[in-house]
C-alpha positions in Angstrom: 0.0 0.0 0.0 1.2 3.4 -1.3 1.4 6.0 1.4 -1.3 8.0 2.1 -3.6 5.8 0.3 -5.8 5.5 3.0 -8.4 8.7 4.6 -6.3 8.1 8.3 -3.0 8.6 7.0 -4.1 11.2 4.4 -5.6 13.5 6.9 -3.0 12.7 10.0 -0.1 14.2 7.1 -2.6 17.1 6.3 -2.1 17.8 9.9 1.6 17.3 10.1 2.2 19.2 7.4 0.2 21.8 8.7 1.6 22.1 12.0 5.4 21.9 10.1 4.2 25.1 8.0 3.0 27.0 11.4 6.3 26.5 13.2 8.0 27.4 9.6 6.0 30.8 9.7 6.8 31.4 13.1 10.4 31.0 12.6 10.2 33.3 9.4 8.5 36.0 11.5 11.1 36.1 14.2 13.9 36.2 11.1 12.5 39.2 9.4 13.9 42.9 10.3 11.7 45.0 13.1 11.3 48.3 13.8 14.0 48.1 16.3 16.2 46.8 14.0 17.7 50.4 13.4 17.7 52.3 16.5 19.6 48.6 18.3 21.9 46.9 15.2 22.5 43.6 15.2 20.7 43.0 18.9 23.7 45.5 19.8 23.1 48.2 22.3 23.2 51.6 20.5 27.1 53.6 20.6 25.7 56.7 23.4 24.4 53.8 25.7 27.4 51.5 25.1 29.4 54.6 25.6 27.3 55.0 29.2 27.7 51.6 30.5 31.5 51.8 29.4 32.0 55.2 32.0 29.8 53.3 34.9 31.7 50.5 35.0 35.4 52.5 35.1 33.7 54.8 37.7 32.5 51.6 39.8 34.6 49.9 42.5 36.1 46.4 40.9 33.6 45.1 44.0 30.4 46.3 42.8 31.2 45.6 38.9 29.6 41.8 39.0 26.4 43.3 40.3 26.6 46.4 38.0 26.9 44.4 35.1 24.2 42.1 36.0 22.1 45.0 36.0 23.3 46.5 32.7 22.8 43.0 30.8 19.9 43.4 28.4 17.8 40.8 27.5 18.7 41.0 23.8 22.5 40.9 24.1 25.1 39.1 26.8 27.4 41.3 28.5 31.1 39.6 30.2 34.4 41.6 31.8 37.4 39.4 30.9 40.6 40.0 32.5 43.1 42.0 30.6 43.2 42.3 27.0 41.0 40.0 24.5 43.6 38.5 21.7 41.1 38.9 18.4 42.1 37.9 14.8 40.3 41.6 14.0 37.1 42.2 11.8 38.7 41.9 8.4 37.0 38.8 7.6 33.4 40.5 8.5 34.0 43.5 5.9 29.9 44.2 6.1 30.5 45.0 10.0 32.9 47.8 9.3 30.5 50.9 8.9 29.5 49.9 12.3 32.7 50.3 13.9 32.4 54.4 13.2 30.2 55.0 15.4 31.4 52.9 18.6 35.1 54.0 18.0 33.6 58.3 18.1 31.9 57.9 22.0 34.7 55.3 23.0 38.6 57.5 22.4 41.6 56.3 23.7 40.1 52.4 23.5 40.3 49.8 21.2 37.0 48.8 20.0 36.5 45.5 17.9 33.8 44.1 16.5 33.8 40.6 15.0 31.4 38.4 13.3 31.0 35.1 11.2 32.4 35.7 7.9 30.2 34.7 4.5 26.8 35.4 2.6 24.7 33.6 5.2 26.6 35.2 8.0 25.5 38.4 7.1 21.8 37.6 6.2 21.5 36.6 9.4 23.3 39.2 11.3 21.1 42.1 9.5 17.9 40.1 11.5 17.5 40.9 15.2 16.1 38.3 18.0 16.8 35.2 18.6 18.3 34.4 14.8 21.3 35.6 16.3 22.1 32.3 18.1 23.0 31.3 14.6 25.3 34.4 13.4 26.5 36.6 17.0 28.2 39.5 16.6 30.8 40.9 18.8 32.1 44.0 20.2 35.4 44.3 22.8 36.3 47.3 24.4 39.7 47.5 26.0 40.7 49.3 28.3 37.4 49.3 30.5 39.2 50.0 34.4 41.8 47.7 33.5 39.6 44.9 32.6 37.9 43.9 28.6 33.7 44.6 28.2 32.5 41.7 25.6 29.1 42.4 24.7 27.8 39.8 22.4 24.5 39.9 20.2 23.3 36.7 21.4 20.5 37.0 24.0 21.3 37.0 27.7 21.5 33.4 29.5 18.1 34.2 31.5 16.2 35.2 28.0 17.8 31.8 26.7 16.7 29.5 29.5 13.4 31.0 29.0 13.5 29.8 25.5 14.3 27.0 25.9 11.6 25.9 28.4 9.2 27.7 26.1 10.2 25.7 23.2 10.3 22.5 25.0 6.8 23.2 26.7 5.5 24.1 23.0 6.8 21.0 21.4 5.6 18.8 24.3 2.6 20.5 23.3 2.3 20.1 19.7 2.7 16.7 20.4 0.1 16.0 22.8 -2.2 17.8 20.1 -0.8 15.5 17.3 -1.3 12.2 19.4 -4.9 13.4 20.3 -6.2 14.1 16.7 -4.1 11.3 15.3 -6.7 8.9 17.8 -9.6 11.1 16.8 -8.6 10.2 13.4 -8.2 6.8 13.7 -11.7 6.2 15.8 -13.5 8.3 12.7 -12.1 6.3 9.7 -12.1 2.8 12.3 -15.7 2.8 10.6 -14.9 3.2 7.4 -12.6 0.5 7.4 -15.6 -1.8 9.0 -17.4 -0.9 6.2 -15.0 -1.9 3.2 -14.6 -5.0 5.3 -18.4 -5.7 5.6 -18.8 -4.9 2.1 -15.9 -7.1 1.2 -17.2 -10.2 2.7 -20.8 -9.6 2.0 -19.7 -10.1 -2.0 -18.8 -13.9 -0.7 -21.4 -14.3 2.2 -24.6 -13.4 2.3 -25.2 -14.6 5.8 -22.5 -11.7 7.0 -23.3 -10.2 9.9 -24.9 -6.9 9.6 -22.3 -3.6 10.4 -22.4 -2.4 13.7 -24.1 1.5 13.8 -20.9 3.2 15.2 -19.4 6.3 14.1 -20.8 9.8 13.4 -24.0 11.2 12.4 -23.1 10.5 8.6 -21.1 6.6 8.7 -24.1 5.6 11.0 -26.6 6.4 8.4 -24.5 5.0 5.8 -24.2 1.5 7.7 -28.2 1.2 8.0 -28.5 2.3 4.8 -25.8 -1.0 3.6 -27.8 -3.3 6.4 -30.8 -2.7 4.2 -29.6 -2.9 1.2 -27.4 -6.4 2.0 -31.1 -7.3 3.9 -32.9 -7.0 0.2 -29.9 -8.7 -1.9 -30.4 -11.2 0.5 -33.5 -11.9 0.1 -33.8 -11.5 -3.7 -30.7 -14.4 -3.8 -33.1 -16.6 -1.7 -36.4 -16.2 -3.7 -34.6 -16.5 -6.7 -32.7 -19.8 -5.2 -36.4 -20.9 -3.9 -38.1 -20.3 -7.3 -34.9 -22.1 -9.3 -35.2 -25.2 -6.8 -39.4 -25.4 -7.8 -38.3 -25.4 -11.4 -36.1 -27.5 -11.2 -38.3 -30.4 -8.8 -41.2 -29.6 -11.7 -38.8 -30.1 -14.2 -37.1 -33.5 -12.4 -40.9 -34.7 -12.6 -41.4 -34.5 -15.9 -38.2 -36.1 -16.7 -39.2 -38.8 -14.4 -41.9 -39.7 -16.8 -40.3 -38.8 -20.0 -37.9 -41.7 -19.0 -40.4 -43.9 -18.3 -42.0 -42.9 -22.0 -38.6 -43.7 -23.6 -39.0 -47.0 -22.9 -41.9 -47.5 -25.4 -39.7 -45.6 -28.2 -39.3 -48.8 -30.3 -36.2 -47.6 -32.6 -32.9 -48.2 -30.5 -31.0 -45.1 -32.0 -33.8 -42.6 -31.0 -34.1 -44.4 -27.9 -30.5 -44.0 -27.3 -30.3 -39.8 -28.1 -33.5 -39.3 -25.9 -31.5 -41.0 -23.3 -28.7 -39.0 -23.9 -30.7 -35.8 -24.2 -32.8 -36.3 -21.0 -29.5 -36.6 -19.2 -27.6 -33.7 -20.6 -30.9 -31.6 -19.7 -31.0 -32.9 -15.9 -26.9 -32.1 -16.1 -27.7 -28.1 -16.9 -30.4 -28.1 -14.1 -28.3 -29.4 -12.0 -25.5 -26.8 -12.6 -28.2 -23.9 -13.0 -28.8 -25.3 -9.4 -25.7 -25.2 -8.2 -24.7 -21.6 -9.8 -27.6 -20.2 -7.9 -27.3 -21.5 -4.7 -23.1 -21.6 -4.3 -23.8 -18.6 -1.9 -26.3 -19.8 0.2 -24.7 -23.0 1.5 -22.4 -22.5 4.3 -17.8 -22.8 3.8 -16.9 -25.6 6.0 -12.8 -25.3 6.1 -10.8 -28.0 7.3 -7.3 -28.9 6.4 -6.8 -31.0 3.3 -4.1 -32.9 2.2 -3.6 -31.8 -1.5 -1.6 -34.8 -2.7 -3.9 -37.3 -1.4 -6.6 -35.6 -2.6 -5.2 -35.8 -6.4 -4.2 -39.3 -6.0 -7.8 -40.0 -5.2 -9.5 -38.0 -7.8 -6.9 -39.8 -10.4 -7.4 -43.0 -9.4 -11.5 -42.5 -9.2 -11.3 -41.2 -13.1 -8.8 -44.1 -14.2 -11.6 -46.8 -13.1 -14.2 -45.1 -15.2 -11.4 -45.0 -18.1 -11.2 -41.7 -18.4 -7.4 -40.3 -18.9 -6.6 -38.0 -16.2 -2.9 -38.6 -15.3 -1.2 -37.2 -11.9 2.4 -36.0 -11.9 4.8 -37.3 -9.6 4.5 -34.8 -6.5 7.6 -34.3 -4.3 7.4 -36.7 -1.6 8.7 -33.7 1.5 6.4 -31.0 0.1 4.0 -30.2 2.8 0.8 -29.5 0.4 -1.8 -28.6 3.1 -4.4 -26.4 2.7 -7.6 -25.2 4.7 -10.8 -25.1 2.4 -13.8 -26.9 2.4 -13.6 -30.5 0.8 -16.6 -30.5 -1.4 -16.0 -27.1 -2.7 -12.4 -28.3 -3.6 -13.6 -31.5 -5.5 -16.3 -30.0 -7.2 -13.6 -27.2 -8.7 -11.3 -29.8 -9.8 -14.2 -32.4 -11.0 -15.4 -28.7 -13.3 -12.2 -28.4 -14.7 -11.4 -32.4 -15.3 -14.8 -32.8 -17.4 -14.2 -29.3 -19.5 -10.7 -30.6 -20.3 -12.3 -34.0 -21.4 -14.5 -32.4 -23.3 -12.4 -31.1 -26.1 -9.1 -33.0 -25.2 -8.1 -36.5 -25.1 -6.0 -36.2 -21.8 -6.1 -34.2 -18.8 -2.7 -33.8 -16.3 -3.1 -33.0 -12.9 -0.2 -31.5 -10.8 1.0 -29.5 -8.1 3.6 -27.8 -5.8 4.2 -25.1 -3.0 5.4 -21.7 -3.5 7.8 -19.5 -1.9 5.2 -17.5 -0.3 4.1 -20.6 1.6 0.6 -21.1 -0.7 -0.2 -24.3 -2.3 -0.8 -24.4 -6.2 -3.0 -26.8 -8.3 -2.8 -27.3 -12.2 -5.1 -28.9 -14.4 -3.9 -28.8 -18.2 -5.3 -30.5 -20.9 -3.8 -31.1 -24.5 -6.7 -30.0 -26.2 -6.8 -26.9 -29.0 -6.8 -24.2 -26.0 -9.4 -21.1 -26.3 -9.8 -18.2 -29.0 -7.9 -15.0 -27.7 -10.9 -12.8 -27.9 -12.6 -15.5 -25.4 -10.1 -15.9 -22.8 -10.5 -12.6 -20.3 -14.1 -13.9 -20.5 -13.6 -17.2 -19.5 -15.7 -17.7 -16.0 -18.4 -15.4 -16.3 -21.9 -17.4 -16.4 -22.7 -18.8 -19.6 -20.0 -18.0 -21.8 -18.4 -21.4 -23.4 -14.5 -21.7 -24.9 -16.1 -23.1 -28.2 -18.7 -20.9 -29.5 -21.1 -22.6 -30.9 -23.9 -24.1 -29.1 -23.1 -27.6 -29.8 -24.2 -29.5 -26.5 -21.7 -32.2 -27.6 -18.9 -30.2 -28.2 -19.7 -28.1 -24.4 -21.4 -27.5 -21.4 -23.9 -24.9 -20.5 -20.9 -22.8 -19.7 -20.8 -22.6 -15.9 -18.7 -24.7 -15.2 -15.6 -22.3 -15.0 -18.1 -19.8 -13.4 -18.7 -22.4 -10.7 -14.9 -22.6 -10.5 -14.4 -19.2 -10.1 -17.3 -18.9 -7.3 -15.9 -21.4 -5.4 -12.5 -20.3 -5.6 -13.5 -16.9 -3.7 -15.1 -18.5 -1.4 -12.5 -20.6 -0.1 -9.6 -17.3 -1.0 -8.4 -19.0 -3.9 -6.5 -17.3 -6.8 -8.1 -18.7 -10.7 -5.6 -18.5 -13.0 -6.5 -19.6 -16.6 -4.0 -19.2 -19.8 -3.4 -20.9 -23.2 -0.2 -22.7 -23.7 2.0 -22.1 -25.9 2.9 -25.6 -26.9 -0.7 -26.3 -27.4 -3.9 -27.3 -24.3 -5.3 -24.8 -21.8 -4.1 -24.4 -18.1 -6.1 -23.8 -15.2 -4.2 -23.1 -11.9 -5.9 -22.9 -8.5 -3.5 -21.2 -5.7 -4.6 -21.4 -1.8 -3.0 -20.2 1.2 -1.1 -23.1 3.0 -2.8 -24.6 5.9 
């Protein structure tokens, strides 16, 4: 299954990609330029207050500095007094910061003022945006002397802003994440009917007797499940009369070929005697399969486990007394060929595909084997003339016949395959039909290994 290909996961990456495109805005708000972008560059306290905090800490007793510069530490920039000089490699690789160094150097003579930066195209984008985009890009300025002692003042907001950040990022993705968990299980309990409902649907096409879906859901999937218990109700019953008024026909029909047996008997020419016979039993051969077509979904799937190989052995042998030339190929002694389906289902399939191989070849080979993906295939081929092209995708449906023409000695009715197929899906088998191409037709029946 291809991703997203179901409503849960369509709608829980709706949601992710929504919440990914919020926090994406966000962050692009807090990168673009402010209003206080020129009056405090690059997060950078402006040159006549630097100049201020420069002359109150000189004028401060090397005591009462610490506490001084605690006070004088904004929340957009750090402020730290090294000791002695600050060895820098100078702001020649930051040629963009340059214009700025004017200004500082005209309130601050008789110091040395640097200011440094991250060199590059992207160092620069960044250091033009104030806020917290600086923890990507800080700028620095160093004033030396300041009473003996270096200022640092970098762009980068103070520790306490930072922590603050932190905890408010970490609370806010804790957050987000609650939020996604709780509409991903909203999600999940609102399409859980859906799913119920392809289910249901699903197995109503094999059973009819499927038990009605549950009324769960909102205001909308609850009326649609009524609305499919109805409807499954009336298919339902239409199946059934239609199987009841079949099974009348058909005991009418048995009565009159009860007698028209009996008449046969006074036919006194032994060759018209002989085709009524044959007649009369090819008729009560298409009732029965009429039958059978019609009333393959009202009987009820026994599974059990089945032992594949003897199950050919016995079917070949059974045809052999009767002289009829159905071969078996040697099947490998250590291949576990089990399978659960129901017995009579299985040996009506392969006793279909036996008698429409007989009917238009001389020999019919049964065979078969286990796959890698643990199933268990059956083959029946036959070494007759195969089926016309334009015929073969239509192979199955009801009435449709390999050979065209409605010779009853050359065919069936044409249900036989569309038993086969019916059958199949009810016990989750896999029809596979093909010509081959040295000559005969090939039926293959794949189950799921027991």
């Amino acid at each position: 299954m291809m991703l997203g290909s179901n409503l849960g996961t369509r709608v829980s990456l709706l949601l992710l990609g929504g919440f990914v495109v919020i926090q994406l805005v966000i962050f692009a708000a807090l990168a673009l330029p402010t209003s206080g972008a020129g009056t405090r560059p690059y997060n950078l306290p402006p040159p006549t207050e630097l100049a201020a905090i420069v002359h109150a800490i000189e004028n401060a007793p090397p005591t009462e500095r610490a506490g001084l510069l605690t006070a004088f530490n904004g929340s957009v920039y750090t402020m730290r007094l090294l000791a002695g000089p600050r060895v820098v490699n100078g702001d020649d690789a930051a040629p963009d910061l340059a214009p700025l160094h004017g200004p500082y150097a005209a309130v601050l003579p008789g110091r040395v003022v640097r200011i440094e930066g991250r060199p590059g195209p992207l160092g620069r984008l960044i250091r033009q945006r104030p806020g917290p985009m600086h923890f990507l890009s800080p700028v620095q300025i160093t004033v030396f002397p300041v009473g003996g002692v270096t200022l640092e003042i970098d762009s980068r907001p103070s520790l306490l802003v930072r922590t603050y950040l932190r905890q408010r990022a970490g609370q806010g993705l804790i957050g987000a994440l609650l939020v996604l968990t709780a509409l991903l299980i909203a999600i999940r309990q609102t399409t859980r009917p859906i799913a119920q409902l392809s289910d249901s649907v699903r197995r109503f096409g094999t059973d009819l007797s499927a038990p009605d879906l549950a009324l769960v859901g909102s205001g909308e999937l609850r009326t649609l499940a009524e609305a499919f218990n109805e409807m499954k109700g009336r298919i339902a019953e239409l199946v059934a009369d239609r199987t009841r008024m079949l099974a009348a026909i058909a005991h009418d029909m048995r009565t009159y070929l009860t007698r028209l047996r009996l008449r046969i008997e006074f036919i006194d020419d032994a060759d018209q005697r002989k085709r009524a016979e044959a007649d009369l039993a090819e008729l009560g051969a298409m009732l029965d399969d009429t039958l059978l077509f019609a009333g393959q979904n009202q009987r009820r799937i026994l599974p059990r486990s089945i032992d594949v190989a003897e199950e050919l052995t016995a079917i070949a042998a059974l045809r052999a007394e009767i002289d009829q030339r159905v071969r078996l190929d040697p099947i490998d002694a250590g291949a576990r060929l089990i399978i659960r389906a129901d017995p009579l289902s299985l040996r009506r399939m392969l006793s279909n595909l036996i008698d429409n191989g007989l009917r238009y070849a001389t020999c019919v080979t049964l065979s078969a084997w286990s796959d890698a993906a643990g199933g268990v295939l059956i083959r029946v081929v036959d070494d007759g003339p195969g089926v016309p092209a334009e015929l073969l995708a239509r192979l199955g449906e009801p009435y449709v016949r390999g050979e065209p023409s409605r010779n009853r000695a050359s065919g069936g009715v044409g249900l036989g395959l569309a038993i086969v197929r019916a059958l199949a899906a009810e016990n989750d088998a896999v029809v596979t039909m093909r010509n081959r191409e040295d000559g005969g037709f090939e039926v293959s029946l794949r189950f799921n290994g027991g």
